[in-house]
N, C-alpha and C positions, 0 to 999 in steps of 0.2 A: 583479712586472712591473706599472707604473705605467698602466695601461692603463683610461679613463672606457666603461663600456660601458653606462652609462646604472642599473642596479642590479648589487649586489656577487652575484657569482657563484663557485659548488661549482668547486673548482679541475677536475670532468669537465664541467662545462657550460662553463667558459672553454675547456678545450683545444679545446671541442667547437665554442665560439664562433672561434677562430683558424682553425680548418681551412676552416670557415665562410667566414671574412675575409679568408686566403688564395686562396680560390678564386673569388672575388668583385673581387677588388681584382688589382691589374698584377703581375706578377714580374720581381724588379730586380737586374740582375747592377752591380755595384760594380768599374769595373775601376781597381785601385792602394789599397789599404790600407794609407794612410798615416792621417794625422790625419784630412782630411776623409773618407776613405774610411771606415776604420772607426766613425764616428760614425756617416756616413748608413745605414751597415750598422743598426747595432744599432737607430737610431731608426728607421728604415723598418721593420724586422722588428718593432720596439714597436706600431707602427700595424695592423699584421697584416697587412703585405706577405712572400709567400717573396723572400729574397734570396739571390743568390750572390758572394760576394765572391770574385775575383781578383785575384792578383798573383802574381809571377816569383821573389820571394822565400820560398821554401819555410817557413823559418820563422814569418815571420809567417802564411802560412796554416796551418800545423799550432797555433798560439798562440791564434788568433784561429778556428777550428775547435773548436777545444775550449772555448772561450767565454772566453778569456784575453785582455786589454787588453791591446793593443802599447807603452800609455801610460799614463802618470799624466794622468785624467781623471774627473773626478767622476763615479759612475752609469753609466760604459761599463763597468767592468768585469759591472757585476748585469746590464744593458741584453744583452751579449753573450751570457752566461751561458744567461739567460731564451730568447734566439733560437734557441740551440743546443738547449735541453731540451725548445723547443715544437715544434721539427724545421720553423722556419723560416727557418733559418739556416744556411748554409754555407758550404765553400772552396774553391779549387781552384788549382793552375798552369794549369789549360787554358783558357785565356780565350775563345781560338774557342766552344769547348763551352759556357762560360758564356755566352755570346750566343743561342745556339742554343738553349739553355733557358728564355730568358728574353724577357718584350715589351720591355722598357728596360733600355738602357744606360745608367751615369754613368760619367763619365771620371773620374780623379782623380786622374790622374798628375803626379810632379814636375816641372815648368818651374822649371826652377833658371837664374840670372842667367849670361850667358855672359861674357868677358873684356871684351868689349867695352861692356857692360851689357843688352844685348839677350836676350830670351828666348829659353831653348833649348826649343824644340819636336820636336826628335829622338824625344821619347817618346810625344807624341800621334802623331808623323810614322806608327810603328810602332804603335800601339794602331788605329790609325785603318785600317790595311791587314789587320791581322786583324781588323778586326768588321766590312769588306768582305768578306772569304772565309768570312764567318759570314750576314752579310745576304744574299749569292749563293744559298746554299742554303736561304735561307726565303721561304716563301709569303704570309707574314701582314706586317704594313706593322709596324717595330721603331723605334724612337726612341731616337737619341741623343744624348745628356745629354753636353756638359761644361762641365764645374766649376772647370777649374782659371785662374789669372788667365796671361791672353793679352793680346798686342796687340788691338785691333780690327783685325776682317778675318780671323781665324785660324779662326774655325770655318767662316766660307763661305770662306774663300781657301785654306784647309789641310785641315784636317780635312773637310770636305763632297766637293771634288774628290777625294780619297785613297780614301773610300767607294766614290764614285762609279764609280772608275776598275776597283779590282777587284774591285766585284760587279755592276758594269755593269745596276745602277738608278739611278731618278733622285729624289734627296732634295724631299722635298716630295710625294713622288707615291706612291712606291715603300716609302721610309722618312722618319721625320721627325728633322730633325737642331734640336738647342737648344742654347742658354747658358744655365745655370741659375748664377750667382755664388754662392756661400755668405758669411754675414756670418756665420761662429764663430768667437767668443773662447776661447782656449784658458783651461781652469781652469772656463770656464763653456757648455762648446759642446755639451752635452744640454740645458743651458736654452733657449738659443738657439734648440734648434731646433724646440724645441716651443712658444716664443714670440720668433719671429722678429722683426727687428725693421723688415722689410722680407721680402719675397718677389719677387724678378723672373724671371720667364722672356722671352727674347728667342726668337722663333723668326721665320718665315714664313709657316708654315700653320697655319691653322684645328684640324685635327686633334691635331698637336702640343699646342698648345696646352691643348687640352682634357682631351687625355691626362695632362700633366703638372702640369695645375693640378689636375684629381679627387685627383694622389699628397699633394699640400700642403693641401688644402680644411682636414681636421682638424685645422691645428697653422697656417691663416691666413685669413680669408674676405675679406681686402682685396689678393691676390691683382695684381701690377702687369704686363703683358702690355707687351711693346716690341718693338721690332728688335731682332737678332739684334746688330747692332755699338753700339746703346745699351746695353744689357747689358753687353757686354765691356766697354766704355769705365766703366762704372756702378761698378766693383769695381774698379779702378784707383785713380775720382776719390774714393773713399769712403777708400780706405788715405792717400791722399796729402791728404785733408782732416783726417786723424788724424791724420798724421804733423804737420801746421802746426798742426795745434792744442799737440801737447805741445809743437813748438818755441815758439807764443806763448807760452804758459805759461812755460816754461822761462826766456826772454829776458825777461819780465816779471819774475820772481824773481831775474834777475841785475842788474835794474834795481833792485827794490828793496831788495836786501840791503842796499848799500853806503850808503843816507842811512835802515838802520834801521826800516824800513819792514814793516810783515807782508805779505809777497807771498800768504799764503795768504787772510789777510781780506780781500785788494784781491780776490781773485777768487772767494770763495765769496759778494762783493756781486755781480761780472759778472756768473755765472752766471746769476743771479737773474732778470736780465731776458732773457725768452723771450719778447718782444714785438720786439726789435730783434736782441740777441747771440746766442740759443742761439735761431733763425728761420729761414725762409725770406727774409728780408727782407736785401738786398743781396748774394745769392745767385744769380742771374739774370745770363749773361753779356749786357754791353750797354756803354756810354761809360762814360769815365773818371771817378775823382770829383772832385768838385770844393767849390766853396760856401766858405764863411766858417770852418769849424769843421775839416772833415779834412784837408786839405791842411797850414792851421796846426798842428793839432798832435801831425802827422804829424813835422813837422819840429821841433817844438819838445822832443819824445821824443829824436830821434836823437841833437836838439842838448846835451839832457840826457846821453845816453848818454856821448857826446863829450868830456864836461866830465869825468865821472865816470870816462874812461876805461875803459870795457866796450864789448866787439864786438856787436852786434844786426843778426848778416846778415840775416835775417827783417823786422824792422822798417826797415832801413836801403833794403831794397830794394824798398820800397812806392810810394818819391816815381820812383823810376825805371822802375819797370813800369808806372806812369800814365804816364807821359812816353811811355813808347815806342807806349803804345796810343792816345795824342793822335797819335805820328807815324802808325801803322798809318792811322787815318780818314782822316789827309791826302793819304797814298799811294793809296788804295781813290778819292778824290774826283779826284786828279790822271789815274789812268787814264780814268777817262772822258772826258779832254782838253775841259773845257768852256770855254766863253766866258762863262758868266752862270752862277752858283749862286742857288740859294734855298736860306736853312737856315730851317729850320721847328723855331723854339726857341731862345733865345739864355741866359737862366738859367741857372744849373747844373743847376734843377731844376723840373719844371712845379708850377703854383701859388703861384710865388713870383717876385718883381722882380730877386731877386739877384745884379747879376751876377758878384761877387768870384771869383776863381780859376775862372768858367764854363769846362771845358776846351771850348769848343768855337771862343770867343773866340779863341784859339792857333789853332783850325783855320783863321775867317774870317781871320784876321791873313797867314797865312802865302798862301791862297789870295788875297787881295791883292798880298801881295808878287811872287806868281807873274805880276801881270796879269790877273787874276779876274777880272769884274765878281760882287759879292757884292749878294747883299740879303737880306733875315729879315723874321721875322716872328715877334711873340710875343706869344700875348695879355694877359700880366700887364703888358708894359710899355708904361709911359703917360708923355710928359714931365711934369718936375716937380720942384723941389726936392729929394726924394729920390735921385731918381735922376740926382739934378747931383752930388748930394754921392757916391754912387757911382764917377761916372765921376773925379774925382777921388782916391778910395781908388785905382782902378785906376792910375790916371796915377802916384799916388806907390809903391805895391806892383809894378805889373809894366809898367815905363816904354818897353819894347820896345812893348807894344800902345800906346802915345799914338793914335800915327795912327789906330788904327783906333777907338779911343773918340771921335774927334774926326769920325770920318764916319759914326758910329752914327745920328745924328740922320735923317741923310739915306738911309741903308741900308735903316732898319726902315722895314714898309709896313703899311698899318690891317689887311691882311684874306692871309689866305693864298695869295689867288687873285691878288692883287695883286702878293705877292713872287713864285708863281710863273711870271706872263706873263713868256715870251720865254727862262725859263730852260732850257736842254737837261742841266739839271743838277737834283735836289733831294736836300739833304739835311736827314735826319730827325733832331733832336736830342733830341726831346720827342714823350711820346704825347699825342696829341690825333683826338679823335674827327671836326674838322675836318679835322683834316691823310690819316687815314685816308681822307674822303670827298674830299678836293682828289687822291689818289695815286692813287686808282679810276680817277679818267678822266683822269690823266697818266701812267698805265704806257709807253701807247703812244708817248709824244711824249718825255718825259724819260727820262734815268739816276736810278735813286732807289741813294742810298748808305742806308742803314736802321742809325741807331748806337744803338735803341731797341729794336727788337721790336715796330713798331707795328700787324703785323700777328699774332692768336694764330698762322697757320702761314705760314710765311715762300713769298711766290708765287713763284712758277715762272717767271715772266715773265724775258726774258736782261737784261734791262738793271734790273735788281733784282741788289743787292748787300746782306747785312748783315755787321755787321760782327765777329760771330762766330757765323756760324749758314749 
């Protein structure tokens, strides 16, 4: 048993140390022994937690009882083995009983895909009404843990009220209800979890909290505390960011078979850079992109694809999900029914003059068309040569905005406060440290659209909008 106690210890001072450890540390019923169940089983009881593992399946608890992996997985089977011989480790069908015995619950039950594609929650529906007739009869405040992937909204919309209902406490008060996500890769999900590659607990209360971060402390000390519906949502966005990356990958390598090309060397150079590709860097939702470089050859790939005759759903639908979030700002700007906007930002991007494929360009264009009165303001841009020859590229690349390049002149204003007088409208295209102090004392009088983030926490104020948040 893989176990750091700080010096190597007589196998009767380790047992002596576990019994120790166990009575010191929480006891943790596991209900559903499946992959993640049985993992967290055998690694919690590694930590010197008593655990009880639950499930309906007799089998697997008599298998996994006797210290026998339900699975091929590396280390579970010794992990199990170790938990059962140190009599920290157990089974049962009775899952009420396991609650009862225990300070925490983890959930771990199947949510398999319904016909429709919607998660079936039928089994938390039912796990969730027995650890109410479990929580009814106890006196001490219990914690429950799940794990498995849900909509947001399912542990306070579902599982919280189902508690609630029939053991008639109140969560947060009485008992503590969490989402805890697991990030285990099968093949390697005892590594995992002893070097996680993340940790989130989502809860509401304080207590909670605290409970369940002492169980992870030894195996993470960067520990990430959220709401209860960013957690859910967290393990969703994490699969289906894995899942686009194999398909980039993938639609890369069918791009470059056909003109002979090593798709493996093109991307063991991407990777490389962890300054831009493999970053937090254009990860932030906020406006569409735009500029000199991605838009072109965004489409210059497709047009390649095209030629070469190969499908790239992935790639192909990049130019049209910008597109439709240019339309989303438009829609968000027109409910506010204004008579006068101010955009604060007109580049594609701050610190730069540029204004080639700026999506926001498309926005001013279209809220003209509407009858707008538009005006901006930016402080990179300056008349001048440069930016004649500018409006020109735009004039010959996207000849629908003429008009509006042709009242640019007149539009833009020297100073923030100058585009914002008189407008009942502001939209944010660009962070700027002025634009934040100009929105201070225009909450009250304007509509702020926000396609930036330019506040760290988005205000509460009703006539604040942003544009994914």
């Amino acid at each position: 048993m893989n176990v750091h106690v700080g010096t190597l210890l007589k196998e009767a001072d380790f047992s002596e140390w576990l019994e120790l450890s166990a009575l010191q540390k929480s006891s943790v019923s596991v209900i559903g022994m499946g992959y993640v169940g049985a993992v967290s089983l055998a690694c919690l009881s590694q930590l010197g937690h008593r655990v009880v593992g639950a499930d309906i399946d007799q089998r697997k608890v008599d298998n996994i009882g006797m210290g026998q992996s339900p699975i091929v997985e590396d280390q579970l089977g010794e992990l199990l083995t170790d938990g059962v011989a140190y009599n920290l480790l157990t089974t049962t069908t009775d899952v009420k009983q396991a609650v009862l015995d225990t300070d925490v619950t983890f959930v771990s039950v199947g949510t398999p895909t319904n016909e429709d594609g919607g998660c079936d929650t039928r089994a938390i529906t039912a796990v969730a009404r027995t650890i109410g007739e479990a929580i009814a009869e106890k006196d001490g405040f219990h914690v429950v843990v799940l794990r498995c992937s849900v909509p947001p909204g399912t542990t306070l919309g579902l599982m919280g009220p189902e508690i609630e209902a029939i053991s008639g406490k109140k969560a947060g008060r009485d008992f503590g209800l969490c989402f805890n996500p697991e990030f285990l890769r099968e093949g390697t999900a005892v590594k995992d979890f002893h070097a996680p590659p993340k940790t989130v607990i989502g809860t509401s209360d304080l207590k909670t909290a605290r409970i369940i971060s002492k169980i992870y402390e030894p195996v993470d000390q960067n520990i990430i505390t959220t709401t209860i519906e960013v957690a859910e949502l967290v393990k969703y966005v994490d699969n289906v960011w894995h899942a686009a990356k194999v398909t980039f990958a993938n639609e890369v390598g069918r791009l470059c078979k056909p003109m002979g090309i090593d798709s493996h060397a093109v991307m063991d150079i991407f990777v490389q850079d962890t300054k831009l590709n493999l970053s937090p860097y254009y990860l932030k939702p906020g406006f569409a992109f735009g500029g000199s470089c991605l838009p072109k050859e965004v489409r210059a790939v497709t047009h390649l694809a095209e030629k070469l005759e190969i499908d790239l759903p992935l790639m192909n639908a990049l130019i049209p999900s910008n597109e439709e979030h240019i339309d989303q700002a438009i829609d968000m700007v027109r409910k506010t029914e204004p008579k006068k906007v101010a955009v604060m930002g007109v580049a594609f991007k701050p610190g730069t003059d540029d204004l080639r494929e700026s999506p926001i360009l498309e926005v001013m264009d279209q809220l003209i068309r509407d009858g707008v009165e538009v005006v901006a303001w930016d402080p990179a841009i300056v008349p001048g040569p440069q930016l004649a020859e500018q409006f020109n590229y735009i004039r010959h690349a996207a000849p629908h905005l003429e008009h509006l390049v042709n009242k640019l002149p007149e539009i833009l204003k020297a100073t923030p406060e100058m585009a914002a007088t008189g407008a009942d409208t502001i939209v944010v295209a660009q962070k700027h440290s002025s634009t934040r102090d100009l929105l201070e004392t225009h909450q009250a009088e304007a509509s702020i659209v926000d396609l930036v983030r330019v506040f760290a926490s988005a205000p509460s104020c009703p006539k604040y909008a942003g544009i994914g948040w």
